[in-house]
C-alpha positions in Angstrom: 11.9 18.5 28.3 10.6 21.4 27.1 7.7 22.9 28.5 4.3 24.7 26.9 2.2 27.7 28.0 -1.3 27.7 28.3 -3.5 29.6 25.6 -5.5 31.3 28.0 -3.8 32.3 30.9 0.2 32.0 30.0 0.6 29.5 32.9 3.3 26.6 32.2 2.6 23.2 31.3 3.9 20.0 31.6 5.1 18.4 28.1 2.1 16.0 28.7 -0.5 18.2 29.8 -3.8 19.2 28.1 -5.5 20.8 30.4 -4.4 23.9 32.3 -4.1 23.7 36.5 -4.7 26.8 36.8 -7.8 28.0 34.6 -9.3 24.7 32.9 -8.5 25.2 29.7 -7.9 22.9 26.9 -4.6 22.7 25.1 -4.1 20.1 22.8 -0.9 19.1 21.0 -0.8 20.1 18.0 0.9 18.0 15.5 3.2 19.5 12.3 1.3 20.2 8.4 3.3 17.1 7.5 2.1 14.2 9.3 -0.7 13.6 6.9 1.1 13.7 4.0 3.8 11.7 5.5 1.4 9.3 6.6 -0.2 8.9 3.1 3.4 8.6 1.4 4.2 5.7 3.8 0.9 3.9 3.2 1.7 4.4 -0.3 5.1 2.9 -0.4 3.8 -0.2 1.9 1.2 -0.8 -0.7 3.2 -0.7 -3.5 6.2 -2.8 -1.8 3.9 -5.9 0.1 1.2 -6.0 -3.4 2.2 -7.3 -6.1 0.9 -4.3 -8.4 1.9 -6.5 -11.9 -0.4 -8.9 -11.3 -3.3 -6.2 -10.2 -2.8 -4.6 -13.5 -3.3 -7.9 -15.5 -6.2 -9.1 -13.2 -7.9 -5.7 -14.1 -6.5 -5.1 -18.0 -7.5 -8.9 -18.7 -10.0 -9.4 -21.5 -13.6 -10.4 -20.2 -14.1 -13.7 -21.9 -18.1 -14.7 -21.6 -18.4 -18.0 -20.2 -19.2 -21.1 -22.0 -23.1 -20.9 -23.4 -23.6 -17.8 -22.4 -24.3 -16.7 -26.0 -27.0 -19.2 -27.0 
């Protein structure tokens, strides 16, 4: 496992540790640029593959009929 320094005072840190032993400080993981984007790219595809997308563009292209009587 590889380990991390602290920000503040150098001293090592266990792979699951936020908080430094020695001083207090706060070191959060932080995560890659990528996750969001991933995340919103795998949302995307899950949405497009579990919906079916032809019949959302038919329900919302569909001509608006008025109902019966409406016009009198």
């Amino acid at each position: 496992m590889a380990e991390r320094n602290c920000r503040r005072c150098s001293t090592s840190l266990g792979i699951d540790d936020d908080l430094c032993q020695a001083c207090g400080a706060r070191n959060p993981l932080r995560h890659p640029w990528y996750i969001w984007p991933l995340a919103a790219v795998i949302f995307l595809l899950a949405f497009y593959f579990l919906v079916d997308v032809e019949a959302l563009r038919d329900y919302v292209t569909r001509p608006r009929v008025p109902p019966p009587g409406a016009g009198d």
